[in-house]
VEXDREN-2710 file (C-alpha; in Angstrom, 1 decimal):
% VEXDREN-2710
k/r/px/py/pz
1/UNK/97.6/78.1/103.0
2/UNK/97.6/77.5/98.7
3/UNK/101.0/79.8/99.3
4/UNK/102.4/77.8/101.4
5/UNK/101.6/74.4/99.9
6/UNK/98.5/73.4/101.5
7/UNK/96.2/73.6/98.7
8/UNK/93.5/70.6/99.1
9/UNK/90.5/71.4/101.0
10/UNK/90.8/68.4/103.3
11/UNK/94.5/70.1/104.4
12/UNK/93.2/73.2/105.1
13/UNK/90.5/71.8/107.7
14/UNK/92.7/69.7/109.3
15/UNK/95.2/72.6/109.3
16/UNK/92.7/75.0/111.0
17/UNK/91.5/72.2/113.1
18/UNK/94.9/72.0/114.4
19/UNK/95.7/75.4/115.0
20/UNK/91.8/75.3/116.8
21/UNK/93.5/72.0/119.3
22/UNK/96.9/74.4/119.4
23/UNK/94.6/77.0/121.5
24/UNK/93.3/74.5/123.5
25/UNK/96.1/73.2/125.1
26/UNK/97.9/76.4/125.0
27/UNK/95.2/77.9/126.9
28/UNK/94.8/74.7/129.1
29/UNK/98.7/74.5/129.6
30/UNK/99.8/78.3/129.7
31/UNK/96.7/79.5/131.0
32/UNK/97.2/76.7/134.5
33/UNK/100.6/78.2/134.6
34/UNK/99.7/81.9/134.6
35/UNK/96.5/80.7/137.1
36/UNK/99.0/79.1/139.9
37/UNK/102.1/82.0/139.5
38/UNK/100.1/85.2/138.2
39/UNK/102.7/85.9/136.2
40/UNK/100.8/87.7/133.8
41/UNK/103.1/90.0/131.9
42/UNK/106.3/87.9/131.9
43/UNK/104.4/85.4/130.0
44/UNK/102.2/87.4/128.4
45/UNK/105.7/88.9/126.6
46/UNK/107.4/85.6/126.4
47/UNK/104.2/84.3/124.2
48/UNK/104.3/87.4/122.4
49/UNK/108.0/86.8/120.9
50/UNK/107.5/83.3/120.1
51/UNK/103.8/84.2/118.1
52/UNK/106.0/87.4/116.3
53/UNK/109.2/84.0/115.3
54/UNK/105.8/81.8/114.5
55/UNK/104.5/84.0/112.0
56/UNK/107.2/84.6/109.9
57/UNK/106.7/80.8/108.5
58/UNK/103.2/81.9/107.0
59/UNK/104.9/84.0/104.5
60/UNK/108.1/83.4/103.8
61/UNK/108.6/81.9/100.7
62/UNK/112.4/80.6/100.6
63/UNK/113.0/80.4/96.8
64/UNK/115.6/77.3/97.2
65/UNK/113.2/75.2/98.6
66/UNK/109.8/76.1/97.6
67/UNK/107.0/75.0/99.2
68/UNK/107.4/73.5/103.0
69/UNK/103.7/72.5/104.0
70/UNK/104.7/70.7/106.8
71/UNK/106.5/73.9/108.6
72/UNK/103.5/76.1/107.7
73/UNK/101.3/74.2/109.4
74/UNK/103.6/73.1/112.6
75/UNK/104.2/77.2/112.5
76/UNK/100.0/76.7/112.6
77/UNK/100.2/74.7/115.4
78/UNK/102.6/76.3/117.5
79/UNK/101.1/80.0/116.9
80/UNK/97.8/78.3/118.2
81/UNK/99.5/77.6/121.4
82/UNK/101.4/80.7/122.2
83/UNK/99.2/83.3/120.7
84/UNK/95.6/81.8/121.3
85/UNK/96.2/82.2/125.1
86/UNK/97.1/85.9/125.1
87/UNK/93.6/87.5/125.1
88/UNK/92.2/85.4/127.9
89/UNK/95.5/85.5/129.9
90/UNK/94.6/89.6/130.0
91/UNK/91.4/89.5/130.2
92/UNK/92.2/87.7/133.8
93/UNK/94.9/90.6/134.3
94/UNK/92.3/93.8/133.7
95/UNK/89.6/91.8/135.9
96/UNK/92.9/91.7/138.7
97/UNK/94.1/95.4/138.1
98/UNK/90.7/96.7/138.3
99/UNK/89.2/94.9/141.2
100/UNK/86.7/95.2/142.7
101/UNK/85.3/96.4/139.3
102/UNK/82.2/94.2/137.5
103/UNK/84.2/91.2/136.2
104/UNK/81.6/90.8/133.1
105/UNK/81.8/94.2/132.5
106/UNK/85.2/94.8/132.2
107/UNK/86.3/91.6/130.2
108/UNK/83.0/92.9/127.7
109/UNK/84.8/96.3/127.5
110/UNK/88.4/94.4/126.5
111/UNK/86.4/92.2/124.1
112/UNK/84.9/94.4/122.3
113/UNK/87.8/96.5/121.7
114/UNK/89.9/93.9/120.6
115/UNK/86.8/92.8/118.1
116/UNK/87.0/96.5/116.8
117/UNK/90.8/96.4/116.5
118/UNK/90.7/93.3/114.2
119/UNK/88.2/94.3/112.3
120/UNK/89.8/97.9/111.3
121/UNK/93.1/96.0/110.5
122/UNK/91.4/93.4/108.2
123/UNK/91.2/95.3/105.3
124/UNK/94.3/96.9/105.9
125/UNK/95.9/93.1/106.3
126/UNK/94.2/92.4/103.0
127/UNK/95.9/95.2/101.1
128/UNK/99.2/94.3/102.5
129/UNK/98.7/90.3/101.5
130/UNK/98.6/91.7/97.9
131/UNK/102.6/92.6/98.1
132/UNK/105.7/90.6/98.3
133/UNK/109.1/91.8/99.6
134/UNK/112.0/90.3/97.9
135/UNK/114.5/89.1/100.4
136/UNK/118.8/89.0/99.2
137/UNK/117.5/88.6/95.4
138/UNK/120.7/88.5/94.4
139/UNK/122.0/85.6/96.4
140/UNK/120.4/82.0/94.8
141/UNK/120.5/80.2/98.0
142/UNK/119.1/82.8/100.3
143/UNK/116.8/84.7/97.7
144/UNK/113.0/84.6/99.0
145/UNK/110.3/87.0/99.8
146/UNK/107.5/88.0/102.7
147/UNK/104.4/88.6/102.2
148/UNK/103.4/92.1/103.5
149/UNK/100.6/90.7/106.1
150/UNK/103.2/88.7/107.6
151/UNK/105.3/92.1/108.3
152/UNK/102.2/94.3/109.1
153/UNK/101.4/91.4/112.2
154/UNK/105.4/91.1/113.0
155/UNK/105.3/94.8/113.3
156/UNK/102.4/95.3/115.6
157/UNK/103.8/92.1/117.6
158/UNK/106.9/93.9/118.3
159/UNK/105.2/97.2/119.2
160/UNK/102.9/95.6/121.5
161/UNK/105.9/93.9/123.5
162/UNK/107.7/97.6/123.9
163/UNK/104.3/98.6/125.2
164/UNK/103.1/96.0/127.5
165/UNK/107.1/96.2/128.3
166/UNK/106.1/99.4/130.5
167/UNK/103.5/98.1/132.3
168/UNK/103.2/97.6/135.8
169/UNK/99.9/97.9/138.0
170/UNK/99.2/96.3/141.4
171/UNK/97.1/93.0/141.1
172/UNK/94.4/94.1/143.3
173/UNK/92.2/90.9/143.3
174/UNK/95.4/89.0/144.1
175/UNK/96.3/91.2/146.9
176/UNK/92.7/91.0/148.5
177/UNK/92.8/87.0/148.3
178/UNK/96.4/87.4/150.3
179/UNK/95.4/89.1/152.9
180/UNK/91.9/87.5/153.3
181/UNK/93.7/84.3/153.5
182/UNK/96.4/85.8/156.1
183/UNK/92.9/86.9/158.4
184/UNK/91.5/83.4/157.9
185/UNK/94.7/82.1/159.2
186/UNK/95.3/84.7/162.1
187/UNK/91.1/83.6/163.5
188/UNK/92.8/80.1/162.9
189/UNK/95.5/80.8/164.9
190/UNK/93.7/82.6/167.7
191/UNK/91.4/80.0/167.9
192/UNK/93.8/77.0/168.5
193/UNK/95.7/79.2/171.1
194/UNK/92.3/79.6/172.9
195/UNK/91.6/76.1/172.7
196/UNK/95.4/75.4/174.1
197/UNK/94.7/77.5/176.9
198/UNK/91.3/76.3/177.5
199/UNK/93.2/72.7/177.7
200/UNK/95.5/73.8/180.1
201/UNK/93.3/75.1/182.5
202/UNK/91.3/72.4/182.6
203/UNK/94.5/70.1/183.1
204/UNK/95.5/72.4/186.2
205/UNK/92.0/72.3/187.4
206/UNK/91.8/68.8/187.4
207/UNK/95.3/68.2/188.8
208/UNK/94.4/70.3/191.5
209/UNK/91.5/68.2/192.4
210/UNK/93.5/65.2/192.6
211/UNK/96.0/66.8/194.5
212/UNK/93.0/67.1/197.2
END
């Protein structure tokens, strides 16, 4: 934040209470989305390769201009809002994939691997933060440098796009909700044909009693 020209204490609150509000309404507006269509993995990959373009503001120091506070923390915002909703988004597509698995169980199992994963790469993040790659040095207008977090969490973006690229598995729970709702429909059906007939017959019955 200091880097990138937030460097009161009141901006940095409000700056991480915005990018808290970013996953919010990411999560309220993406997550809806991905609720109603199930399309997990197109969005899971489109929010992906905006989070990998979002975090390039956070350490990118552009030498011409200096300081930009007010894209570090709209790059905040916005990487609230397309990467907040990722781990949540999959945790809804392992419960799906492995249905009729324990739902707490297997969102625990996800959780706690991704808790593990983070913490391993902390300390790794922290030795990278500690190096700056120059960027065109020789060119004044274009001269700046990126911090060497920024590239470590660019880098595993982009590999985990290739990977969750391959992925394709059936959406079991989805599937099982289809076709329940198809049987409720067909007992639906059957049920208004009886009737129908039922109807009928009596209408012939009592027409024939008039007849009489």
């Amino acid at each position: 934040m200091v880097r990138g020209g937030v460097t009161d204490q009141f901006g940095i609150d409000l700056a991480g209470a915005g990018f808290e509000l970013g996953i919010l309404v990411g999560g309220i507006i993406i997550g809806g989305y991905v609720d109603k269509t199930k399309k997990y993995k197109d969005v899971t990959r489109a929010c992906i390769v905006v989070t990998t373009f979002l975090l390039i503001p956070l350490g990118l120091t552009e030498h011409s201009l200096g300081q930009e506070p007010a894209l570090l923390v709209l790059a905040l915002l916005g990487l609230g809002m397309t990467a907040g909703p990722i781990q949540p988004i999959n945790a809804e597509l392992a419960v799906d994939i492995t249905y009729p698995s324990d739902e707490t169980a297997v969102e625990s199992v996800q959780q706690i691997g991704g808790n593990l994963v983070s913490a391993l790469l902390v300390p790794v993040a922290e030795i990278a933060a500690r190096k700056d790659y120059q960027l065109l040095p020789n060119n004044p207008t274009l001269a700046s440098d990126l911090r060497g977090d920024v590239i470590l969490l660019a880098t595993i973006s982009i590999i985990t796009y290739f990977f969750f690229s391959n992925f394709d598995a059936p959406l079991r729970r989805t599937m099982a909700d289809e076709a329940s709702e198809g049987d409720d429909n067909v007992v639906i059906d059957v049920k208004a044909k009886a009737m129908n007939s039922i109807k009928s017959i009596t209408s012939k019955v009592d027409a024939s009693f008039n007849n009489r």
